[in-house]
N, C-alpha and C positions, 0 to 999 in steps of 0.2 A: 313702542313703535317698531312695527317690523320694517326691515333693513328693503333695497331695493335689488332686483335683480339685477348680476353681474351684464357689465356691458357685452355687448359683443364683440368678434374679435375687432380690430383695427378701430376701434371706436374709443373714445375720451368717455371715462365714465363719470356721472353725475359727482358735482362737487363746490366745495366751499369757493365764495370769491373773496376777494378785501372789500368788496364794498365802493361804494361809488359816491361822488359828488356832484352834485345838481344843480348848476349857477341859472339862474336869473333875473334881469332888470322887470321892473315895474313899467309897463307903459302906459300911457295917459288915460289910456280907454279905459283902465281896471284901478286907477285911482280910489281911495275910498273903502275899497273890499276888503274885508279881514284874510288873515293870511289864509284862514282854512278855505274860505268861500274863493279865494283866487286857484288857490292849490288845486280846487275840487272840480274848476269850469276848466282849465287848461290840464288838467290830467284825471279824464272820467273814469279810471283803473280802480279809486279807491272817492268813498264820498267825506261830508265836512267832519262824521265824528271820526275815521281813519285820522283823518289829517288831523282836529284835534288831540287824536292821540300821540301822533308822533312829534306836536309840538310841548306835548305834556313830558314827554320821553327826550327833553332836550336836543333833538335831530336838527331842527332848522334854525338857523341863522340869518338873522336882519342885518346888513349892515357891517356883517361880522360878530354881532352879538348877539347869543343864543337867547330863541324867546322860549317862552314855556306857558305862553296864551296867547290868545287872539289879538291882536290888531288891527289896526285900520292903516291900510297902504298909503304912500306916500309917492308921485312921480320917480321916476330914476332910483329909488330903492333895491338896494342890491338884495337878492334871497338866494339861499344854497341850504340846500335839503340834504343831507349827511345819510345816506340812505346804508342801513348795517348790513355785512355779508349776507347773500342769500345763497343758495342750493343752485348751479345751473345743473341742468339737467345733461344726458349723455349726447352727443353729437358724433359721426361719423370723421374722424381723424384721418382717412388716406386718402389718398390721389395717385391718376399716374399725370406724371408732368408732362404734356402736349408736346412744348417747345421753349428751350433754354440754351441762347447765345452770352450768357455770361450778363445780358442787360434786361432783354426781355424774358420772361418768364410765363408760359400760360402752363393752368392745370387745367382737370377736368374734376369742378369740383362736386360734390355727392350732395344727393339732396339732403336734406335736411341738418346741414352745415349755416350760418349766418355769416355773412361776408363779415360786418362790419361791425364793432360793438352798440348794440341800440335793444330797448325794452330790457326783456330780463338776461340779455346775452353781453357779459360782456369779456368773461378768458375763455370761452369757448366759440372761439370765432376762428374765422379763417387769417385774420390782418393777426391775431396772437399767435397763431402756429405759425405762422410763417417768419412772424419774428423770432420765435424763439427757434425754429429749426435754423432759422439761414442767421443766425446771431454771432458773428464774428468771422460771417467770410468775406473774404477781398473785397469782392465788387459790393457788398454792402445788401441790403434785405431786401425782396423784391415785395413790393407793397402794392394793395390792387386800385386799380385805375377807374373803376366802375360796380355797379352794385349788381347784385344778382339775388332774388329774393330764396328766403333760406328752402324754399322746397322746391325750388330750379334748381335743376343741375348743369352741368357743359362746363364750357369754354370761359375763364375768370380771366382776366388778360392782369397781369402785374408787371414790373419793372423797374430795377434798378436804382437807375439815374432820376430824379427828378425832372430832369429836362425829358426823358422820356415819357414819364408819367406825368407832365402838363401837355404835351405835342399828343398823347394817343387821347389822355379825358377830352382837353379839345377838339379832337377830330370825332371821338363818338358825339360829342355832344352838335357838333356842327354838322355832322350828317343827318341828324335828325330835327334840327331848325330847317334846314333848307328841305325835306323831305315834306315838311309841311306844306312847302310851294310848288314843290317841283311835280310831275307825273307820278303814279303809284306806282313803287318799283315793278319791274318786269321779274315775274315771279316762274319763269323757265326754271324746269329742273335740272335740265341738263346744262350747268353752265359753260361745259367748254372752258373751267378752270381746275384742274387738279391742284390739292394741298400741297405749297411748296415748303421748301426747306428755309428759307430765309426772311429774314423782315424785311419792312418798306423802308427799314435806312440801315446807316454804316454806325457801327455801336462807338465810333468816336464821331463820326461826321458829324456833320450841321442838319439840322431838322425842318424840314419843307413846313411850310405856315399849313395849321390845321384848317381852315376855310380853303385853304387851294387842294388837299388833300380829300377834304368832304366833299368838293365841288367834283374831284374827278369821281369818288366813289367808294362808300364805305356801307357795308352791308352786315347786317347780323339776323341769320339766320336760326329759325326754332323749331323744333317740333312737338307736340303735342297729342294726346288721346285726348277724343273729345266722348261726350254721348253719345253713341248710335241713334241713325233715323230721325235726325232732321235735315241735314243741309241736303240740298235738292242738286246737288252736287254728282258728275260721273267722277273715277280717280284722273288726275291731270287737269280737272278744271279750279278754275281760279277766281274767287271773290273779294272787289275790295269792299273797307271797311271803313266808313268813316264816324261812327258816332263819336260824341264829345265826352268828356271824361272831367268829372269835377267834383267835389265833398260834398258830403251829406250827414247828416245828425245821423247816428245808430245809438239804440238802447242802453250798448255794451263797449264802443268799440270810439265812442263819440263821433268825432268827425271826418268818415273816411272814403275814399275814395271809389267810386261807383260810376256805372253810366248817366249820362244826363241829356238835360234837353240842349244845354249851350246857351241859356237864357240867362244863369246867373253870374255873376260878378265871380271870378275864377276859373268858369267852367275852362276846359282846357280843347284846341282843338286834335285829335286824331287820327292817327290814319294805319291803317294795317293789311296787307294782302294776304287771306289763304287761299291755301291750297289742297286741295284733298289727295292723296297720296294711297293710301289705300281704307278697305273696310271690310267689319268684320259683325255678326249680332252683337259683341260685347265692347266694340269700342271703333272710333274710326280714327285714323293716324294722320295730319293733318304740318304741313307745313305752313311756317308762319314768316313773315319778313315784314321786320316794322321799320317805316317811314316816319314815326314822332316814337318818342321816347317819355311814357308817360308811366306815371303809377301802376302796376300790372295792369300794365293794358292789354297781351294777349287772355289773359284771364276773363278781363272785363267785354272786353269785343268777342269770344266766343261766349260770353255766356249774354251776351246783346242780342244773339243771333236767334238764340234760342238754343242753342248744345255747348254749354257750360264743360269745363275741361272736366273728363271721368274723377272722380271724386273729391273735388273739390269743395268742400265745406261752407266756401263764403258767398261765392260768386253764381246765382242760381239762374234761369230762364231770362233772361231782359237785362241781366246785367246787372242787377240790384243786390242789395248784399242781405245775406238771411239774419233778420233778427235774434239769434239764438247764438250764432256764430261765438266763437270766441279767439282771445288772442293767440297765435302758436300754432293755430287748427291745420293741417296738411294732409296728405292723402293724394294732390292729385300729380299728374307728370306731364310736366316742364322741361326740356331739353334746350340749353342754347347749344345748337351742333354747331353752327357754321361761321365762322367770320371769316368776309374779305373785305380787302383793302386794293384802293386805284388809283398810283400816283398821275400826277399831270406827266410825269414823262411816261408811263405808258407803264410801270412798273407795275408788277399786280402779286397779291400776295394772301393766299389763302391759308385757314389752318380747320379741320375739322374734327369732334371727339375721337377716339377711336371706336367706341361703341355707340351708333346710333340707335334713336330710339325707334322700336320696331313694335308689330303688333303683337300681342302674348298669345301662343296657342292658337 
């Protein structure tokens, strides 16, 4: 087997993990099912002889008792899948750090990084370098507050204190509950706020309640290359975006998240404003600012529209996902540039990448 090419520089090259453990309960719906046939419907990555093999291989655990066939499930059934080191593969390892008060911590981090450990990522992520870089300093590890899909890049907001990383996840997350009520933000480019120097609180002080914080104002801004030549759009005009967002059976991919009609049991409601900023024959450059907080929903809303983000693998004309697709697949460009933040006292506090994303050539 030939070896793999050297990473490049500032990059974590391809490498062994320890391996992972897989916990889950039995619920009432899947009662009945042999372990392979449960294995095979809640994780369509591999089908029932996969999983018979890996029950043949001693891997999974009933109960705490390693089976080595098939079974018929039982309610409240504890199972853990002992899953053996695999290869991850090489991820982009640098940043420059945005903004660092000893509590709060934002990088800018690089696409095709994974925030959080999930699928086949699990020590090439961003929550592991951070632990092991910031592993033994004073104020303790700055750990991220929200997700960022691995082939977005920007703005990863992390911090400190626990008290601060519950008061920011709650505030992103309640600006985007009420965004679903409120007006579609006002998508001006010129906001009339320059990136400041400080956060919206005191790194010992008391923390203003996250729904009074969302209520004044919390914005996260994107940009984006789309397709050329469809949005009927001049540069500075602005369209919202509301289609609903909800799962769907794939091929490959099982059951994932797509445009919808808003008919079924899940579907989710959406909402997104862009913007067009400028264009080029090879690509148009497009700002985005989302009102709900849903599964790549800039992904899914521009490719709703009919101009799917320039190379994006999944998400094609209407928002549907390509049968062919597969897990990992990237290519296209994602930028969160912008976050602001609006206290009720009038406070206001921006931070932007250093490098926005622009048109190539």
């Amino acid at each position: 087997m030939g070896s793999s090419p050297p990473a490049p520089a500032g990059w974590l090259p391809e490498a062994p993990n320890q391996g992972w453990i897989y916990r889950e309960r039995v619920p009432p719906a899947l009662v009945g099912l042999q372990v392979s046939a449960f294995y095979a419907a809640r994780h369509r990555h591999s089908d029932r002889g996969v999983w018979r093999a890996r029950l043949a291989a001693g891997e999974i655990q009933r109960n705490g008792a390693v089976l080595r066939e098939d079974q018929s499930l039982a309610v409240g059934d504890r199972l853990a899948w002992h899953r053996p080191p695999w290869i991850e593969g090489a991820v982009p390892a640098s940043w420059a750090v945005v903004y660092d008060d000893g509590d709060l911590h934002v990088i800018d981090k690089p696409a095709g990084l994974p925030v959080l450990p999930a699928g086949g990522w699990l020590e090439h992520t961003a929550l592991r370098l951070l632990e092991r870089r910031h592993c033994g300093d004073p104020g303790g590890i700055p750990l991220p507050v929200h997700r960022l899909g691995r082939f977005t890049s920007g703005l990863l907001v992390c911090a400190r204190r626990p008290a601060t990383r519950a008061w920011l996840s709650a505030c992103l997350r309640e600006s985007t509950v009420a965004g679903l009520h409120d007006p579609l933000p006002d998508p001006v480019l010129d906001h009339g706020l320059e990136p400041t120097p400080g956060p919206p609180h005191g790194a010992d002080g008391p923390l203003r309640s996250a729904p009074a914080a969302a209520a004044a104002g919390c914005r996260k801004l994107y940009r984006a290359l789309l397709v050329p030549g469809v949005l009927a759009l001049e540069p500075g005009e602005s369209l919202p975006i509301t289609v609903p967002i909800g799962r769907r059976p794939h091929p490959q991919l099982g059951r994932i998240w797509c445009a919808a009609d808003g008919r079924e049991q899940g579907d989710l409601a959406a909402r997104s404003t862009l913007t067009l900023l400028e264009r080029s024959p090879r690509a148009e450059l497009v700002q985005v600012v989302i009102a709900s907080g849903r599964p790549h929903q800039i992904r899914i809303h521009c490719a709703a529209l009919g101009a799917p983000l320039l190379g994006d693998p999944l998400y094609g004309p209407g928002g549907l996902a390509a049968a062919d697709a597969r897990p990992g697949d990237g290519g296209y460009r994602l930028q969160a540039w912008r976050l602001e933040l609006e206290l009720p006292s009038c406070e206001r506090w921006a931070l932007e990448v250093p490098h926005s994303l622009q048109l190539e050539g």
